[in-house]
MARGUVEX-320856 format. One record per residue (C-alpha): residue number from 1; residue in three letters; x, y, z. Coordinates in pm, 1 decimal. Each point is the difference from the previous one (the first is absolute). Layout:
MARGUVEX-320856
{r NUM 'Ala' {X Y Z}}
...
end
This chain:
MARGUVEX-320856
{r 1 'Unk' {12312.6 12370.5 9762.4}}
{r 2 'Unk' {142.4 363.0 -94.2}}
{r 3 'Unk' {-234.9 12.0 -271.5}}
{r 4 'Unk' {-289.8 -67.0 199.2}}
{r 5 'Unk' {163.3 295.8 263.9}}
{r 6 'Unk' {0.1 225.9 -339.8}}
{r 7 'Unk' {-375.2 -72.2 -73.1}}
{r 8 'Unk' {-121.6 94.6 302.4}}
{r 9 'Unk' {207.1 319.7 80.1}}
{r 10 'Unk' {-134.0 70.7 -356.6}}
{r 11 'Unk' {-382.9 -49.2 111.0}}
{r 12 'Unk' {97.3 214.5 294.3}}
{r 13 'Unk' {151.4 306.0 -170.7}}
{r 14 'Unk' {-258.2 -1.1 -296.2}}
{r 15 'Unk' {-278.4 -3.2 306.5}}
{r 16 'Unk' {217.9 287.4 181.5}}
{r 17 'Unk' {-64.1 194.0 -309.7}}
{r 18 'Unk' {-317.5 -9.6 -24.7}}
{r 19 'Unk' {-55.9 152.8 332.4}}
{r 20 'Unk' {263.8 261.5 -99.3}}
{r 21 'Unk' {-232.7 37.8 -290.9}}
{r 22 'Unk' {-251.2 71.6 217.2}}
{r 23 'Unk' {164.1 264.1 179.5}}
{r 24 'Unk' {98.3 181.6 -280.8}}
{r 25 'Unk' {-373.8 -9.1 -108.4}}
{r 26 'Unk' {-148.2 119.4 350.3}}
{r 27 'Unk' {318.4 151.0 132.1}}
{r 28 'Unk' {-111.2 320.3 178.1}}
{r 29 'Unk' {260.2 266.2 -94.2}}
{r 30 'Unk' {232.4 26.5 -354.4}}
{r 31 'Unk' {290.6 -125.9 194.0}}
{r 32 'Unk' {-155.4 -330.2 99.9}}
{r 33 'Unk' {-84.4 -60.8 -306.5}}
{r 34 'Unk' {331.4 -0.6 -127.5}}
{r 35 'Unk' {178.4 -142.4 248.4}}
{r 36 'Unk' {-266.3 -316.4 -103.9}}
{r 37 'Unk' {93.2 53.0 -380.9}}
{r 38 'Unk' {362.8 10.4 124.0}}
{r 39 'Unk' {-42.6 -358.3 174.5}}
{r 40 'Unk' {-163.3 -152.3 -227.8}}
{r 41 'Unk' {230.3 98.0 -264.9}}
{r 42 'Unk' {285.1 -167.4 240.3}}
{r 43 'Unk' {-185.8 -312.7 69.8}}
{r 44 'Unk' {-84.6 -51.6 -366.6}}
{r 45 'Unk' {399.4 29.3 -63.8}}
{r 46 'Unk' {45.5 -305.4 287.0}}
{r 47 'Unk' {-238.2 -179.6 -214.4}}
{r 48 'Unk' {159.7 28.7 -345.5}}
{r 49 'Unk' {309.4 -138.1 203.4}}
{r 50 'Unk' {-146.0 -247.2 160.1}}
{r 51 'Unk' {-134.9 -122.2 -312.0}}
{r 52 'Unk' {334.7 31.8 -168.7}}
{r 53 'Unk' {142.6 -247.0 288.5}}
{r 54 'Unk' {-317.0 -213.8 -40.8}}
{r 55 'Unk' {48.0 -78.4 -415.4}}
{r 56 'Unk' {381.1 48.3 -13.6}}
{r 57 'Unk' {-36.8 323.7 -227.0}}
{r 58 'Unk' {226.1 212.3 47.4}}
{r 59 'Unk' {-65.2 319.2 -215.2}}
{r 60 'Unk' {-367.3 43.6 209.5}}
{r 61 'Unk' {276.4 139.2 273.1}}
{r 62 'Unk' {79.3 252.1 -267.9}}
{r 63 'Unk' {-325.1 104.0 -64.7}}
{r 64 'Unk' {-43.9 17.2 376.8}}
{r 65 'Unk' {236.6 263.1 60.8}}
{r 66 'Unk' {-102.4 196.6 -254.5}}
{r 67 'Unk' {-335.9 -28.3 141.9}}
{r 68 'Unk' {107.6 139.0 362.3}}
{r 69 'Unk' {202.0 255.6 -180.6}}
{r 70 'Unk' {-355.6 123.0 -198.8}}
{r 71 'Unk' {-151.3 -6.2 336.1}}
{r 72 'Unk' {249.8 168.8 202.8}}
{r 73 'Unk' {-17.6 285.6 -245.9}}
{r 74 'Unk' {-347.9 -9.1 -13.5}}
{r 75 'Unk' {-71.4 16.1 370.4}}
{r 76 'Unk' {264.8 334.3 5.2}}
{r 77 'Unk' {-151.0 207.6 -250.3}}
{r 78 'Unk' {-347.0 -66.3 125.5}}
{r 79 'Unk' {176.1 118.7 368.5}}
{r 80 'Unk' {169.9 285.9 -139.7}}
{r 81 'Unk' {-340.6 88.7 -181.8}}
{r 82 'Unk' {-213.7 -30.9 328.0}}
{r 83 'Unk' {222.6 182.8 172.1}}
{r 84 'Unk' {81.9 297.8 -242.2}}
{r 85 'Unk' {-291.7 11.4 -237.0}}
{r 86 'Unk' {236.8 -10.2 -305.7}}
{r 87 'Unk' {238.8 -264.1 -144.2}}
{r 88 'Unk' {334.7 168.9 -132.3}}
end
């Protein structure tokens, strides 16, 4: 039963991300864009968990955080750089 409740909020999430995908792809300003990149970064970190709940694996957690911590960082320099022009 839960498994079949984690397969199909899994089909829904990796669908979501395509049409963030999209976004970032036809998004009409810079900040759109990354605001897309941003959410699909976060939805692919549900998904590693999801999948860690799914096969009982628990170091895929692990490699999700370090995931949302790559794309947390990412998504402020690229801000910082919009908004400034330089990095550091």
């Amino acid at each position: 039963m839960i498994a079949g409740a984690f397969l199909i909020l899994t089909t829904f999430l990796a669908i979501m991300t395509f049409v963030c995908l999209y976004r970032a792809y036809k998004g009409p300003t810079s900040a759109d864009r990354v605001i897309a990149i941003n959410v699909i970064a976060t939805k692919v970190t549900v998904l590693i968990v999801l999948l860690a709940m799914m096969t009982d694996q628990d170091s895929f957690v692990d490699v999700a955080i370090v995931y949302a911590m790559m794309g947390f960082i990412t998504t402020v320099c690229v801000s910082k750089y919009m908004e400034k022009g330089k990095l550091f």
